[in-house]
C-alpha distance (Angstrom), angle and dihedral (degrees) to the residues before:
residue distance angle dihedral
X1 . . .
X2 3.91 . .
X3 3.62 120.4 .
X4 4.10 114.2 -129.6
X5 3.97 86.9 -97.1
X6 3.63 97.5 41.5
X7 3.61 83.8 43.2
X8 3.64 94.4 51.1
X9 3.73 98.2 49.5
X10 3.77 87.1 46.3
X11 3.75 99.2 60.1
X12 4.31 84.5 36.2
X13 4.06 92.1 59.2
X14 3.53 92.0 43.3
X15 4.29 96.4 56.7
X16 4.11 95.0 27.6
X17 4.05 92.6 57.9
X18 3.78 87.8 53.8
X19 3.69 125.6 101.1
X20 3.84 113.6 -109.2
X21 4.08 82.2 -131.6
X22 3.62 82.4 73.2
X23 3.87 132.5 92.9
X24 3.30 119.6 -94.8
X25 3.85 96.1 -120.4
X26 3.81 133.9 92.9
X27 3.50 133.3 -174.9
X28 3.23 109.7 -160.1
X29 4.20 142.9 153.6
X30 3.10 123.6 -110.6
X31 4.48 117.5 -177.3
X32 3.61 93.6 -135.7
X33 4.21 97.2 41.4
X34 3.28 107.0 28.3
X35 4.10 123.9 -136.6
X36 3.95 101.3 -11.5
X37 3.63 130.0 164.8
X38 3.77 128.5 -115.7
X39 4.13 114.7 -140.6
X40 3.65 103.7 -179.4
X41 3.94 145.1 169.3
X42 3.71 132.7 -163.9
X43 3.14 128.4 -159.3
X44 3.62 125.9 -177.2
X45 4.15 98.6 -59.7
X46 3.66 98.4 -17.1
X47 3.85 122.3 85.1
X48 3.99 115.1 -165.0
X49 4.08 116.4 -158.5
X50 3.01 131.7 -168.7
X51 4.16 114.2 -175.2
X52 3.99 107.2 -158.6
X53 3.92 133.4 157.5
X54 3.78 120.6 -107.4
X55 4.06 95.5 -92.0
X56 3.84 86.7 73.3
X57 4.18 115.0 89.0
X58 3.39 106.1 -127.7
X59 3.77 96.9 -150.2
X60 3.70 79.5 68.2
X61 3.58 102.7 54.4
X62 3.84 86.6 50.0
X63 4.07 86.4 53.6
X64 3.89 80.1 48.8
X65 3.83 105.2 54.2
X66 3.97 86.5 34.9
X67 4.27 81.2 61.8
X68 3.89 91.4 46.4
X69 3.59 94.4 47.9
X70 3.58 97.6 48.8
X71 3.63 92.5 46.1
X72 3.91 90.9 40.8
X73 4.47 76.8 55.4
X74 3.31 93.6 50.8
X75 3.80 99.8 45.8
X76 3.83 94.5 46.1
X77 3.60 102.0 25.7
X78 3.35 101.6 -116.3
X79 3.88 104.2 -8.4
X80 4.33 119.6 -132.5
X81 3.73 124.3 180.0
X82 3.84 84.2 -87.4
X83 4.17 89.4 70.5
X84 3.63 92.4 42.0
X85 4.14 87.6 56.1
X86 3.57 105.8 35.8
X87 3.78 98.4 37.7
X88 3.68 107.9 39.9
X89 3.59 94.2 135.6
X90 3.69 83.7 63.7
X91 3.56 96.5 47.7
X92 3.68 96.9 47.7
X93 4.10 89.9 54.2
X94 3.43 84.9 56.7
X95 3.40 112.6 55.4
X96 3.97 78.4 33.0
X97 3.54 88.0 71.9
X98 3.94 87.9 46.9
X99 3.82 105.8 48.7
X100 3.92 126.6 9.6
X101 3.66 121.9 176.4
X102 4.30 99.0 -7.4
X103 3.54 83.2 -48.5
X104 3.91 133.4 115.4
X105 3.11 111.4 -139.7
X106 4.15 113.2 165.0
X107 3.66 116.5 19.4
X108 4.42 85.4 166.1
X109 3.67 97.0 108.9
X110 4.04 85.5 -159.4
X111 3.89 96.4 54.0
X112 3.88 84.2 40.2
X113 3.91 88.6 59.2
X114 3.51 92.7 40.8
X115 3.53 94.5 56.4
X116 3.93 94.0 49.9
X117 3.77 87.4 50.9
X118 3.60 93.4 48.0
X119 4.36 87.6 53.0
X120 3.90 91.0 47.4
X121 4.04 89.5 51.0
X122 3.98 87.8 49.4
X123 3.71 91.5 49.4
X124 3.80 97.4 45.8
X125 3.83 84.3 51.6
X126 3.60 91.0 48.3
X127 4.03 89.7 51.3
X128 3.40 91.2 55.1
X129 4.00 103.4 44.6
X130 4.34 85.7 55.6
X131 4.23 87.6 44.1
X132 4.13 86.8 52.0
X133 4.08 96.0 47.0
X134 4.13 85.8 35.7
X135 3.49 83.5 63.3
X136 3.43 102.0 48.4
X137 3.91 92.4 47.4
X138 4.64 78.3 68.7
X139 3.48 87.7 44.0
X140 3.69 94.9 68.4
């Protein structure tokens, strides 16, 4: 049984020591999964992975990290490791807004961005709504 990090570094050495001439699929085994299939895409530092079963097309899943990477561009203007750290909140809305539950649900990477702007208005609102009645909790 691999722990998450063990996990992670697993499935990372196994698509980083492969020659970019090489497809970006995988099969591979993993204890707690069984036989699952690696779609990747790498782009410059950053390697995107999605782990899926062998009903999924993988020309699709390539359509599908191409979408989240674009958005993920868009949102951070040209996203680095440092976006993908320090803004995970972000990133998770976003491919939130792509895929929820196994299931794609936006591939539009306008209504995707939309949607993230639409979350970061509703949490700027909510920030200020608890700084107004955290005010008036010193007032008293």
């Amino acid at each position: 049984s691999h722990t998450p990090p063990t996990l992670t570094r697993h499935i990372f050495n196994s698509i980083a020591s492969r020659p970019d001439s090489f497809c970006n699929y995988l099969n591979l085994h993993i204890e707690d999964w069984g036989n699952v299939k690696l779609i990747y895409r790498h782009y410059a530092t950053l390697y995107f992975v999605f782990a899926v079963d062998s009903q999924e097309s993988d020309l699709g899943i390539l359509d599908l990290i191409q979408v989240f990477v674009e958005s993920l561009d868009k949102c951070f203007c040209n996203v680095c490791e440092l976006d993908l750290i320090f803004h995970s909140d972000k990133v998770h809305y976003v491919l939130d807004e792509i895929v929820s539950g196994g299931m794609v649900l936006e591939t539009n990477i306008s209504m995707v961005l939309e949607s993230v702007r639409e979350q970061g208005k509703l949490g700027k609102s909510s920030l200020r709504m608890g700084e107004g009645k955290q005010n008036d909790v010193y007032r008293r």
